[in-house]
LUMTI-662545 format. One record per residue (C-alpha): y, z, x; residue in one letter. Coordinates in steps of 0.05 Angstrom, whole numbers, padded with zeros to 5 digits, always signed. Each point is the difference from the previous one (the first is absolute). Layout:
N
YZXa ...
This chain:
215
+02614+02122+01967x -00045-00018-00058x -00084+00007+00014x -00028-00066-00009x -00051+00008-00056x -00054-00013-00013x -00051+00010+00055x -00024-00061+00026x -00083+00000+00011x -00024-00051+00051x -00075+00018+00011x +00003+00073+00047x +00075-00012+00011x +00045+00047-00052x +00072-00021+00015x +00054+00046-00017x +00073-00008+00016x +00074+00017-00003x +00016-00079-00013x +00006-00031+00073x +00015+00065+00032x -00054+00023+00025x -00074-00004-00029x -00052+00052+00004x -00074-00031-00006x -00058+00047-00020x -00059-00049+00035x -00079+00010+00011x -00020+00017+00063x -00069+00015+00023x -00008+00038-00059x +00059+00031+00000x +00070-00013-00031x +00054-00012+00044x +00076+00022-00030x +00036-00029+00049x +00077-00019+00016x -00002-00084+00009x +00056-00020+00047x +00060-00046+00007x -00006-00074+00016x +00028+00002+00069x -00036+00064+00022x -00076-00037-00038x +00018-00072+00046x +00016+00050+00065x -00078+00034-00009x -00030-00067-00015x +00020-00027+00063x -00026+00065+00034x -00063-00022-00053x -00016-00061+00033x +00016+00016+00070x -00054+00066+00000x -00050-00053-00039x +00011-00050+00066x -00022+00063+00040x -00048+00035-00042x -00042-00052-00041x -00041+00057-00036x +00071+00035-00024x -00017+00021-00074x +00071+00001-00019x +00028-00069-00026x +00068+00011-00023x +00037-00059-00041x -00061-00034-00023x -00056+00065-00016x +00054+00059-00009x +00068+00016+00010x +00036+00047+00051x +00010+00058-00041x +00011+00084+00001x -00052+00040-00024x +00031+00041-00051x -00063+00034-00024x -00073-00025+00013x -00061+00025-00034x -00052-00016-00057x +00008+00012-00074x -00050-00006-00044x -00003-00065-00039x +00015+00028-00069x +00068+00040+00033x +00029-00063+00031x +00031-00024-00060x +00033+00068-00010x +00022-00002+00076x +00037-00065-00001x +00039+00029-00060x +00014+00063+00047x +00035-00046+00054x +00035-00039-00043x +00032+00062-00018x +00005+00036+00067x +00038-00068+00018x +00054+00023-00049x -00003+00066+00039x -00002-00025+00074x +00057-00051-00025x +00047+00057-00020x -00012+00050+00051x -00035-00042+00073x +00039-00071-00006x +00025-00036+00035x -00046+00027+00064x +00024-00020+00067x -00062+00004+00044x -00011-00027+00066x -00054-00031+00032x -00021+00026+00076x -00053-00003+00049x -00057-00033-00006x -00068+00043+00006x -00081-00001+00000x -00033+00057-00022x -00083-00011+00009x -00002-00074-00019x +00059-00001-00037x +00069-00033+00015x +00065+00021-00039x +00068+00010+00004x +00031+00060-00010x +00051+00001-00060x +00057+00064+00010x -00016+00052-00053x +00058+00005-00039x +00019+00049-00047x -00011-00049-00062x -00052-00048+00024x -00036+00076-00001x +00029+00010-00064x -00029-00063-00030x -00072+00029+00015x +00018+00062-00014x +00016-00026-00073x -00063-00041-00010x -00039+00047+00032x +00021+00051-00053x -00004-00047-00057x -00077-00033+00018x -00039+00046+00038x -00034+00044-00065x -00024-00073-00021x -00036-00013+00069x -00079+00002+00009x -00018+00078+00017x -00037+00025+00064x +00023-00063+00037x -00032+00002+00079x +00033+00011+00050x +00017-00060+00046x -00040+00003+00065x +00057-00011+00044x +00036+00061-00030x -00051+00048+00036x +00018-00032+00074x +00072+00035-00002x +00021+00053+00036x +00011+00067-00043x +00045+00018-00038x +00008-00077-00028x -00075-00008-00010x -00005+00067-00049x +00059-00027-00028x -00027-00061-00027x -00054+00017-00019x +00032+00045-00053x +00052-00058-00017x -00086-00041-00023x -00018+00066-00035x +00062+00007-00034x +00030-00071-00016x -00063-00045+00021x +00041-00030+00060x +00022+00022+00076x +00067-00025+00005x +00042+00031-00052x +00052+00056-00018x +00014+00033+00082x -00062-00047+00025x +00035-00059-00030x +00011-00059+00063x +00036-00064-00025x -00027-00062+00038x -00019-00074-00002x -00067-00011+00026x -00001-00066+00036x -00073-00003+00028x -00071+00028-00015x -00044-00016+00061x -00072+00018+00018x -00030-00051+00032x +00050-00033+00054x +00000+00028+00074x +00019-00053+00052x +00068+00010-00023x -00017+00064-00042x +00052+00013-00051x +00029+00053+00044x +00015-00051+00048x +00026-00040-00054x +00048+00047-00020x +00034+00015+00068x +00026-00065+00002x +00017-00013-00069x +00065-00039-00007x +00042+00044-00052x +00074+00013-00008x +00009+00056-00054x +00050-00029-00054x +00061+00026-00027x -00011+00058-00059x -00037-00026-00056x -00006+00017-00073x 
């Protein structure tokens, strides 16, 4: 499969893909940069009907997914210096060639759905390449990435030994959730605000049938 060249530019959005594959999308995200896995039709119409059904429940949900963002798998999320992005988005293009050879195709499966502090996701399996695919970009990004990075304050409300953990994954590679701390999800809500139903609630009765394998 060829790589579609060249990379296409649209504002924050640096879209990079194996022709109609799959597409990985290096986005701006509070001051970060998101290198995330963007998903299949079918699964993106399945979590914007989940979309709009948490928005009739929680009107102060900060996630809008179809019109704002799309549903998507955090590959590797952190900030890079502005004069290193350029040299980045070269980097992924060709880690794609890498993660094409050796991680694809990826079946993954999507599972339970889950709030952790006043966050809503769903739990994507950890497969062997979908941890690969990080793995790869991780490896081929993370010298570029903005030094001495803090450490996110929910990271220091885990139990031990994952909190010590992931806070050397920030020292190291400027992000908790990579290499052995690496958790492939979709987040589907961002909350603060709501109580009377709080998105806890929300969640318990959220109408979901995990599809088939995907990717």
């Amino acid at each position: 499969v060829e790589v579609a060249l060249p990379v296409f530019q649209m504002g924050s959005w640096f879209a990079l893909c194996f022709c109609a594959t799959y597409i990985i999308n290096v986005v701006a995200q509070s001051g970060q940069l998101d290198i995330h896995l963007v998903l299949p039709d079918s699964i993106n119409a399945q979590m914007q009907s989940m979309d709009s059904f948490l928005h009739s429940k929680l009107p102060n949900d900060q996630v809008h997914l179809g019109n704002v963002s799309m549903p998507h798998i955090t590959l590797y999320l952190t900030q890079f210096p502005k004069e290193n992005i350029a040299e980045m988005v070269l980097r992924v293009q060709d880690a794609m060639q890498q993660i094409h050879s050796s991680a694809y195709p990826c079946p993954s499966i999507l599972s339970n759905a889950y709030v952790t502090n006043d966050w809503g996701m769903l739990n994507v399996s950890l497969t062997s390449c979908l941890q690969r695919m990080s793995d790869i970009v991780v490896n081929a990004t993370y010298m570029l990435a903005m030094p001495n990075q803090t450490v996110p304050s929910w990271v220091y409300e885990l139990p031990e030994p994952e909190r010590s953990l992931k806070i050397k994954m920030v020292q190291l590679y400027g992000s908790p959730n990579v290499f052995s701390q690496f958790q492939p999800h979709i987040t589907l809500a961002v909350d603060t605000e709501d109580t009377q139903p709080s998105i806890q609630q929300v969640f318990s009765v959220l109408p979901y049938t995990p599809p088939s394998p995907f990717l």
